[in-house]
C-alpha positions as CSV (number, residue, x, y, z in Angstrom):
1,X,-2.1,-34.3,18.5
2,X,-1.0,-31.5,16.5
3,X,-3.5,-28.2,16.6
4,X,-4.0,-25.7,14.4
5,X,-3.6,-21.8,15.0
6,X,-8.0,-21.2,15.1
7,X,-7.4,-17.6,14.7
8,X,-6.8,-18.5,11.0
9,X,-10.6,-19.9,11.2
10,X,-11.8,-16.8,11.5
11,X,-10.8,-15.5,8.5
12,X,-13.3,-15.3,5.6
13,X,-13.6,-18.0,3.6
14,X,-12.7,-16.0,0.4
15,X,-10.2,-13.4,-0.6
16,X,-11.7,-10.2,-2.5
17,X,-8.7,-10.8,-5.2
18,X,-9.6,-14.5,-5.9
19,X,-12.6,-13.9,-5.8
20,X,-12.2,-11.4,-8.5
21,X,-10.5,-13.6,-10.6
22,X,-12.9,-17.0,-10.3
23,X,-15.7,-14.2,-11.5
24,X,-13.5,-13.3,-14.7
25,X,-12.8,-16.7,-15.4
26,X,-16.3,-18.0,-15.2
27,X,-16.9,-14.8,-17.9
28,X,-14.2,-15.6,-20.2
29,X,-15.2,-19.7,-20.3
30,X,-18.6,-18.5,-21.0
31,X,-17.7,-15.1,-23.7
32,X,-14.2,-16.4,-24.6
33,X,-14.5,-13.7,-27.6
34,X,-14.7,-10.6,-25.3
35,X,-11.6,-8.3,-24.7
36,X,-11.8,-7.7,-21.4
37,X,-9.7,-4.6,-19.7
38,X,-8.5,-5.2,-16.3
39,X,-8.5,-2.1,-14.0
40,X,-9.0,-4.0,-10.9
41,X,-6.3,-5.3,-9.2
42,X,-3.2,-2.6,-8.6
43,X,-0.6,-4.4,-10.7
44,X,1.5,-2.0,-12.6
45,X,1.6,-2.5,-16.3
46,X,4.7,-1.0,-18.2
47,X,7.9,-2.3,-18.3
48,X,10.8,-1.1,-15.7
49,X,12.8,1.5,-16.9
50,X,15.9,1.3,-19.5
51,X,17.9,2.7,-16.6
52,X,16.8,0.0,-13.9
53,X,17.0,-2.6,-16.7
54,X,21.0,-1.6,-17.4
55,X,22.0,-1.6,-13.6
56,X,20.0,-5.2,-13.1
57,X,21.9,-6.8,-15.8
58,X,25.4,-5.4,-15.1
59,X,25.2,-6.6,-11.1
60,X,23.6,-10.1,-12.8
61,X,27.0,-9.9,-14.9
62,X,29.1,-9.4,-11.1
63,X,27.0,-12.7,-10.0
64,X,28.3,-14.8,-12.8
65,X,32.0,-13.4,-12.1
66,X,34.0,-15.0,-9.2
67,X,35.9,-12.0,-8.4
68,X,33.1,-9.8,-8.0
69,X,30.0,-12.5,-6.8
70,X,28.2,-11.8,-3.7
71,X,26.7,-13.9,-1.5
72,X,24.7,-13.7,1.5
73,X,24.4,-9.9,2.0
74,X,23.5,-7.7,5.2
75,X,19.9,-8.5,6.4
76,X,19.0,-4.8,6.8
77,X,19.8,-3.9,2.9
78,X,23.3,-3.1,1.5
79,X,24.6,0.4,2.0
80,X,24.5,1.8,-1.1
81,X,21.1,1.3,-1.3
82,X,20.1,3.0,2.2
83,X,22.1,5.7,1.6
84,X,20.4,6.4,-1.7
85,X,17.0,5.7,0.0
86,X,17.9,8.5,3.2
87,X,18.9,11.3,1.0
88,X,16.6,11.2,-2.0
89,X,13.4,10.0,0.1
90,X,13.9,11.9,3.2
91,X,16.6,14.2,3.5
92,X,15.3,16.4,0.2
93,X,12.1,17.1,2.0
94,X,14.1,17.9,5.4
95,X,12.9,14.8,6.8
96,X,15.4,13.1,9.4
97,X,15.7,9.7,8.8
98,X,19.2,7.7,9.5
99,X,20.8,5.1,7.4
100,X,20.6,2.4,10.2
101,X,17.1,2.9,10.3
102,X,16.1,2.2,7.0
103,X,15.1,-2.3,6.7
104,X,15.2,-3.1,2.9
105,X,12.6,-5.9,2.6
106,X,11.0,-7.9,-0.8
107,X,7.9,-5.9,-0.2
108,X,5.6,-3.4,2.0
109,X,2.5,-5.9,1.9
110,X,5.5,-8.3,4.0
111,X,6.8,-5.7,6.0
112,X,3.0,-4.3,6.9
113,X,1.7,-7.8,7.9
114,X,4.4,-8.5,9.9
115,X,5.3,-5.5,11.7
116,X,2.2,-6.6,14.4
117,X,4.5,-9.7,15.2
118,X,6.6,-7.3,17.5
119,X,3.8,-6.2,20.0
120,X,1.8,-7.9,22.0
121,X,-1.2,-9.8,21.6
122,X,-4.1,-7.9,23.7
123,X,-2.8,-4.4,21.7
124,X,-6.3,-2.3,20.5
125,X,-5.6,-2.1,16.6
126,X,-7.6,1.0,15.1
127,X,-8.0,0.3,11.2
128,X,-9.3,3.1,8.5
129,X,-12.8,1.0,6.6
130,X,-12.3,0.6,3.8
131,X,-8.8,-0.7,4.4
132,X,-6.2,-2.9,2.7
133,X,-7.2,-6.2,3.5
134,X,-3.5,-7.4,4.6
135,X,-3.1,-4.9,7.5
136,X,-6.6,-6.5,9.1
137,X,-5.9,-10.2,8.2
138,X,-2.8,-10.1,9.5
139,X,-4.2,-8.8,12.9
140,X,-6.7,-11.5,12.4
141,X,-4.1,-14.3,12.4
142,X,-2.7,-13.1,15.4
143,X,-5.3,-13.0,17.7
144,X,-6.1,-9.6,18.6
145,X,-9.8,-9.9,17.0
146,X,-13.3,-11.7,17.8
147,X,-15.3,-13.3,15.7
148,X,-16.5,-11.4,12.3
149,X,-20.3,-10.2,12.9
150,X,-22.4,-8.2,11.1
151,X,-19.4,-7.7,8.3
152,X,-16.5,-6.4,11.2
153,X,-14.4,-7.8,13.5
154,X,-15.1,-7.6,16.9
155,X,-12.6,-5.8,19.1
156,X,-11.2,-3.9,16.3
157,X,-11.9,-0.1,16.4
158,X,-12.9,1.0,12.4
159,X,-12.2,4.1,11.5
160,X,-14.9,5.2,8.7
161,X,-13.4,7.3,5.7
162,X,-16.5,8.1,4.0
163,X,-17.7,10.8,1.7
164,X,-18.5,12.7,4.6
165,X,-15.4,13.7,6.0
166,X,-13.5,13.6,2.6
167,X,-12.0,10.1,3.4
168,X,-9.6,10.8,5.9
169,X,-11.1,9.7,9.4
170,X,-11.5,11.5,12.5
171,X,-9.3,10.2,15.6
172,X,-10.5,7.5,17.5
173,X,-13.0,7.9,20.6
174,X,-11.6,5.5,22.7
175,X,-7.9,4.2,23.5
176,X,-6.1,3.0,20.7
177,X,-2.3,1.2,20.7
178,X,-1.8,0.4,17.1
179,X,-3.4,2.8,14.0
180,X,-2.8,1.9,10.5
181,X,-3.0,4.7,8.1
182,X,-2.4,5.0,4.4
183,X,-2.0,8.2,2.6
184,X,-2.2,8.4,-0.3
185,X,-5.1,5.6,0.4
186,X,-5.4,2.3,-0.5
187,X,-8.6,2.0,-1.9
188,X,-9.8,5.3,-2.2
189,X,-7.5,7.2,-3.7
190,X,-7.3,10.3,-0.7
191,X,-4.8,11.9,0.5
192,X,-4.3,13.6,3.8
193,X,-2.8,17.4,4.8
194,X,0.0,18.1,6.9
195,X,-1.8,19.6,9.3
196,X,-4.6,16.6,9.7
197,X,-1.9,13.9,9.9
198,X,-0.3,15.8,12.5
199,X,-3.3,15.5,14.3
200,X,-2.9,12.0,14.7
201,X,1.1,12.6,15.5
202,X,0.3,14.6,18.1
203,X,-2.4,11.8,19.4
204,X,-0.4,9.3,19.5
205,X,2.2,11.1,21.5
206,X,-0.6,12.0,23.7
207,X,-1.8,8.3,24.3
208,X,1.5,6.4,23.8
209,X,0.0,5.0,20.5
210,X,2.2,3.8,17.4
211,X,1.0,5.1,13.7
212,X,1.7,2.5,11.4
213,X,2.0,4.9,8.2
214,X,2.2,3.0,4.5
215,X,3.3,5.5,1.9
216,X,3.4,3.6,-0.7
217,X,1.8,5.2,-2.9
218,X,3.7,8.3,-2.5
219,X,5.7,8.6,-5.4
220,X,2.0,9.8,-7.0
221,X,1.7,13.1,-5.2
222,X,2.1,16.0,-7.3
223,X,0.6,18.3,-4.9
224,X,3.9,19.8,-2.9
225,X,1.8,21.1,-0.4
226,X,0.9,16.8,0.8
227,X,2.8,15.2,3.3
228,X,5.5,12.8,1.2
229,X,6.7,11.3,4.9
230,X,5.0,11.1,7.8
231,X,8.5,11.9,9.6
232,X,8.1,15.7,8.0
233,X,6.3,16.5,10.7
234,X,7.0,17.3,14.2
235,X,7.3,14.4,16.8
236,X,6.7,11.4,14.6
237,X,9.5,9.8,14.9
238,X,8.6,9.4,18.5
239,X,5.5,7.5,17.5
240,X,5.8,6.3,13.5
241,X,6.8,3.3,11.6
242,X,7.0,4.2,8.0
243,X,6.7,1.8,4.8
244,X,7.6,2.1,1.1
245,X,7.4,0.6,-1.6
246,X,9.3,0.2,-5.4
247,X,6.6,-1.9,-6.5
248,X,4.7,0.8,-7.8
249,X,6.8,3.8,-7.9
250,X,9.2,2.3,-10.3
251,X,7.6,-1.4,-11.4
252,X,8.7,-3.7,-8.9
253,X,5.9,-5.7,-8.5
254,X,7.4,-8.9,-10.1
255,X,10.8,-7.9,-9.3
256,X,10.1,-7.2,-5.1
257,X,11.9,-4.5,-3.5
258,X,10.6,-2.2,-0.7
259,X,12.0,-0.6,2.8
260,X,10.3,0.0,6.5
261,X,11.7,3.1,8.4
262,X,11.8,2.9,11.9
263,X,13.4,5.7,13.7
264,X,15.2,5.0,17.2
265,X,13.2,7.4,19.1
266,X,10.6,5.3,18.5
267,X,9.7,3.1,21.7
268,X,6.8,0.8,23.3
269,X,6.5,-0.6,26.6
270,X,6.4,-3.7,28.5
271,X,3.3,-4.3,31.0
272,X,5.7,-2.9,33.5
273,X,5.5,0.2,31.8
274,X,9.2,-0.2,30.8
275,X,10.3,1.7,27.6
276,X,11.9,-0.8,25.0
277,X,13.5,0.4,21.5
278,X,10.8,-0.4,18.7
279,X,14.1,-0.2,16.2
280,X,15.7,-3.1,18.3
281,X,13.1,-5.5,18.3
282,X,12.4,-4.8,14.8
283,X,15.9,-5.4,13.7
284,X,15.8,-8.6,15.4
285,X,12.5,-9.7,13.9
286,X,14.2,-8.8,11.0
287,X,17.5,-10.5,11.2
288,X,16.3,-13.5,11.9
289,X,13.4,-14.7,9.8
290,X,14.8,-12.9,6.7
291,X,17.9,-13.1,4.6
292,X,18.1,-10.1,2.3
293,X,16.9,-8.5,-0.7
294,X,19.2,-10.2,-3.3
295,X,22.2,-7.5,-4.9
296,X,21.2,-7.6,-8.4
297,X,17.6,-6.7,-7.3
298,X,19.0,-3.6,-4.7
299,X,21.3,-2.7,-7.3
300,X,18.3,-1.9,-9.5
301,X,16.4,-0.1,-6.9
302,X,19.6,2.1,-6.5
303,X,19.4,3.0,-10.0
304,X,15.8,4.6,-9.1
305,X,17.4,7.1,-7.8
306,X,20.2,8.2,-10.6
307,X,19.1,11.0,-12.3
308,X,18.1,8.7,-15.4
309,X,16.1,6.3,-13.0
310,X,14.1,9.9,-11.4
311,X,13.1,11.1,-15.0
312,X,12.2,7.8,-16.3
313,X,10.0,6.7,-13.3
314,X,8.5,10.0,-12.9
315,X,7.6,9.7,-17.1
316,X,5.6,6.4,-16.0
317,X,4.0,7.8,-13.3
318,X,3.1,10.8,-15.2
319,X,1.4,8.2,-17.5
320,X,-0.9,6.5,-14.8
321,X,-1.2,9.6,-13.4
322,X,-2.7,10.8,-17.2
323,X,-5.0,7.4,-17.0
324,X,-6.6,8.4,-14.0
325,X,-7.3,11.8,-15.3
326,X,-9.5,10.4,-17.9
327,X,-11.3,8.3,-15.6
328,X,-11.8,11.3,-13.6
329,X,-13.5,13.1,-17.0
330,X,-15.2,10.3,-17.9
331,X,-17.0,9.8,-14.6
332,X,-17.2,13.3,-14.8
333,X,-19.1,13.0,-18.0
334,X,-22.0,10.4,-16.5
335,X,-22.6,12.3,-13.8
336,X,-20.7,10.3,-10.6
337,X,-19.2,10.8,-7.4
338,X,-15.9,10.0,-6.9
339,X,-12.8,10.8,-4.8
340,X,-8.7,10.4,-6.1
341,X,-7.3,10.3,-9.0
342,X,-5.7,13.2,-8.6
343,X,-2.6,12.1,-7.0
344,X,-2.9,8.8,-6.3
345,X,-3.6,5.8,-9.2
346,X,-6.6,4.9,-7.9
347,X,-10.2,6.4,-8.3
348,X,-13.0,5.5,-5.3
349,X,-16.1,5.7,-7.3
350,X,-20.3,5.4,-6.0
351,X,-21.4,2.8,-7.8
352,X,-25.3,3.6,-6.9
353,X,-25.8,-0.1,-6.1
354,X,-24.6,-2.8,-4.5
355,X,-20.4,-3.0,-5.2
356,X,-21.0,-7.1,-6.4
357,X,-23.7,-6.0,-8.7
358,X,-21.5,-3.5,-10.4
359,X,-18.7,-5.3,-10.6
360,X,-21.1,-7.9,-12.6
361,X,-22.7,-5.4,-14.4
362,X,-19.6,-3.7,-16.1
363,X,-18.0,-7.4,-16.8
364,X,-21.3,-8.3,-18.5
365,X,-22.2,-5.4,-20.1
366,X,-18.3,-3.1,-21.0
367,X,-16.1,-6.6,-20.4
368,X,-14.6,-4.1,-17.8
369,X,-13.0,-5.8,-14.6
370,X,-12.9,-3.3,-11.6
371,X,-12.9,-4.1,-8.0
372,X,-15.9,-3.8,-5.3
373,X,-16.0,-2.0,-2.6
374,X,-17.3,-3.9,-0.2
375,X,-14.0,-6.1,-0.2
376,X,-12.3,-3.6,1.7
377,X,-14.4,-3.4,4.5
378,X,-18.4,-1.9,5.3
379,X,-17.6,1.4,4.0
380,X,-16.5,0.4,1.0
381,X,-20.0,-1.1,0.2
382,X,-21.7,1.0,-2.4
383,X,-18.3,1.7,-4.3
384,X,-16.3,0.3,-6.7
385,X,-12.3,0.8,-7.3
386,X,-10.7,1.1,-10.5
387,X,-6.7,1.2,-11.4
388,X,-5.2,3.4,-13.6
389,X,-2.4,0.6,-13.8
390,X,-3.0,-0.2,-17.8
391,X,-1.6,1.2,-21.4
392,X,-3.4,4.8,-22.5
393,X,-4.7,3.0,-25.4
394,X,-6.8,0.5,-22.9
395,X,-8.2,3.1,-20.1
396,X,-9.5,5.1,-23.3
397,X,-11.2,1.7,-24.5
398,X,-12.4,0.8,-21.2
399,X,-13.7,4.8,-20.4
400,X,-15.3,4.4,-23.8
401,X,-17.5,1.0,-23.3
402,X,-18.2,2.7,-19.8
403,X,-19.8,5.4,-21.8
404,X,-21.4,3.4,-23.9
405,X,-23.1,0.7,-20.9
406,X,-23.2,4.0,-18.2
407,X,-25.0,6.1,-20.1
C-alpha cells in the first residue's frame, strides 16, 4: 500500500494567494464593470529592460546556430554570470564572497524552500511572524513542526516583528538551529541596521546556529547606511546562507533567474558533533536534483550588470520606489500607521480591523485588491499589505478611490 507524506496534512487547507484570487473572481463575476487595481500580490509590472531584452535575443540567436548552441550547462551557473554576480553584488560593498560559492538557480522562493532539505529533521527553526509563507511551509512538509493550534505551529519558535520594536525582532529566548530572516522584509516592508543584524551574526556564532538571510529585495535600498549583504559584516560567513533574487530587481518573475551564496566557512554538524562543509552538501543537493538555469536566460541576467542593464533597472526601481512614496502620502493623508515604503516596495499598513474584512472592504468599496495580514502569520492580523508593483498612472487611481472609500 502506498502512503502519503502526512506532514503535507498539516498544511492549511488554503493558500493566502489563492485565496486572494477566488475572492477577486467571485467580485469580478458579480461587478464584471469594475476596474479593479491589483496591489496585492508582488508581481512586478513593467517590461524588462531594452538592455536585458538585446542580450536575451542575441544568445536565443547562438541557440539556433550549430556552431555556437549550448547544451546542458554547469549546474552551479555559467561563469560569466558568477563572476558578474561576485564583483558587482559583493565585492563593491567589500563583501567577500567567491565565485565557487555563488549556486545560480530559477528562483529564491526554490532555493529558500529547499535549502531545509540539507539539515536534519529534529532542527529548532526560528521564523520572523509575519513571515513569507514558503520558508514555514516548507518546514511544514518536512516534519520539523506539530500540529497548527491556535493559528501557529507547534514546535516552531516565532519571532514577533510588530510595531513595537519597529519590525525587526529581538533574538530568540531559547536554542535555535535554523533562523530565517528577510531584510528588507517580506511583508512589512522593514529593514534592519548593521549593527542589529550583527546582533544575530554574532548569536549564531555563539550558539552554532545558521541565519538563513533572503535579500531579495535588496536592490530597493537607497539608504547606504543598510546592510545590502549580510556577508558585510563580521563573522557571517561562518554562520550565513544568503539568497537573491532577479525576479524583482530587474523583472524576472516570468523569466526565473536568482542565486544562493554559501560561503565555505560555513559548517554544521553531525550528532557526533562532527563539523561537515554546508557548501558541500549544498553543492550536492544542488547538482543533482537540478540542471541549470538555461544560457539565454543567464545571459540576460549578465546584462543586469552592464552599465546599460545598472541604469535601466535602477530607473524601474526608482519608479516602484516613486509608487510607494505616494502610498506613503496618501496613508499619510487619512491618518494611518504604517511601516516601509521607504526602501522596500512594500508598505505594512494597520488596517483598524480585521485584515479579511479590509481586504473585502476595499474590493467592495475602491475595487482595490490588497493582501491581508493575517496570511502571513498572527502578527500580521490587523494589517494589510499593499505592492507598489503597478504603472504610476494606476497606484495614483487606486490612492485616489482609497481617498475617496477611507475618508
Amino acid at each position: 500500500m502506498i502512503t502519503i507524506n502526512e506532514h503535507y496534512l498539516k498544511l492549511q487547507a488554503s493558500y493566502l494567494f489563492s485565496d486572494i484570487a477566488r475572492r477577486v473572481t467571485a467580485f469580478q463575476k458579480e461587478k464584471p464593470t469594475v476596474d479593479v487595481i491589483k496591489l496585492g500580490i508582488g508581481d512586478v509590472t513593467m517590461g524588462l529592460c531594452p538592455a536585458i531584452v538585446t542580450a536575451f535575443q542575441a544568445a536565443v540567436v547562438e541557440m539556433g546556430n550549430d556552431a555556437t548552441f549550448r547544451g546542458y550547462g554547469p549546474e552551479q551557473g555559467y561563469p560569466f554570470l558568477r563572476e558578474a554576480i561576485a564583483a558587482n553584488d559583493f565585492h563593491s560593498r567589500g563583501a567577500e564572497v567567491g565565485v565557487d560559492e555563488i549556486f545560480v538557480s530559477d528562483g529564491a522562493k526554490c532555493d529558500t524552500g529547499n535549502i531545509q532539505e540539507i539539515f536534519s529533521g529534529d532542527s529548532r527553526i526560528a521564523i520572523t511572524d509575519p513571515v513569507y509563507p514558503v520558508y514555514l511551509d516548507t518546514n511544514v512538509m518536512a516534519g520539523r513542526t506539530g500540529d497548527f493550534v491556535d493559528g501557529r505551529y507547534q514546535g516552531v519558535v516565532y519571532l514577533e516583528s510588530t510595531r513595537e520594536n519597529g519590525y525587526v525582532p529581538a533574538l530568540p529566548r531559547e536554542k535555535v538551529d535554523l533562523i530565517y530572516l528577510c531584510f528588507p522584509n517580506n511583508p512589512t516592508g522593514s529593514t534592519i541596521s548593521k549593527a542589529e543584524l550583527q546582533t544575530w551574526v554574532d548569536y549564531a556564532r555563539e550558539n552554532r546556529a545558521l541565519i538563513l538571510f533572503d535579500a531579495a529585495y535588496e536592490a530597493f535600498l537607497r539608504d547606504p547606511s543598510l546592510p545590502k549583504s549580510i556577508f558585510e559584516l563580521p563573522g557571517a560567513r561562518e554562520v550565513a546562507i544568503e539568497f537573491r533574487s532577479f525576479s524583482k530587481s530587474a523583472g524576472f518573475t516570468g523569466v526565473r533567474c536568482a542565486y544562493t551564496v554559501v560561503p565555505k566557512e560555513c559548517t554544521a554538524y553531525d550528532q557526533a558533533g562532527n563539523r561537515h562543509s554546508v557548501h558541500a552538501l549544498w553543492h550536492r543537493r544542488h547538482s543533482t536534483k537540478f540542471n541549470g538555469v538555461s544560457y539565454p536566460v543567464q545571459r540576460a541576467a549578465e546584462a543586469v550588470y552592464s552599465a546599460e542593464g545598472k541604469s535601466q533597472t535602477k530607473a524601474q526601481i526608482d519608479s516602484y520606489l516613486a509608487n510607494a512614496e505616494l502610498i506613503c502620502t496618501t496613508l499619510d493623508q487619512l491618518g494611518y500607521s504604517y511601516t516601509g515604503g521607504k526602501n522596500a516596495p512594500y508598505v505594512w499598513i494597520e488596517a483598524k480591523m480585521d485584515s479579511w474584512q479590509f481586504f473585502d472592504m476595499l474590493l467592495n468599496q475602491a475595487g482595490v485588491v490588497c493582501t491581508p495580514g493575517a496570511g502571513f502569520g498572527k502578527c500580521g492580523q490587523g494589517y494589510i499589505r499593499l505592492s507598489a508593483f503597478n504603472s504610476h498612472d494606476r497606484v495614483a487611481e487606486a490612492m485616489a478611490r482609497l481617498k475617496k472609500s477611507l475618508s
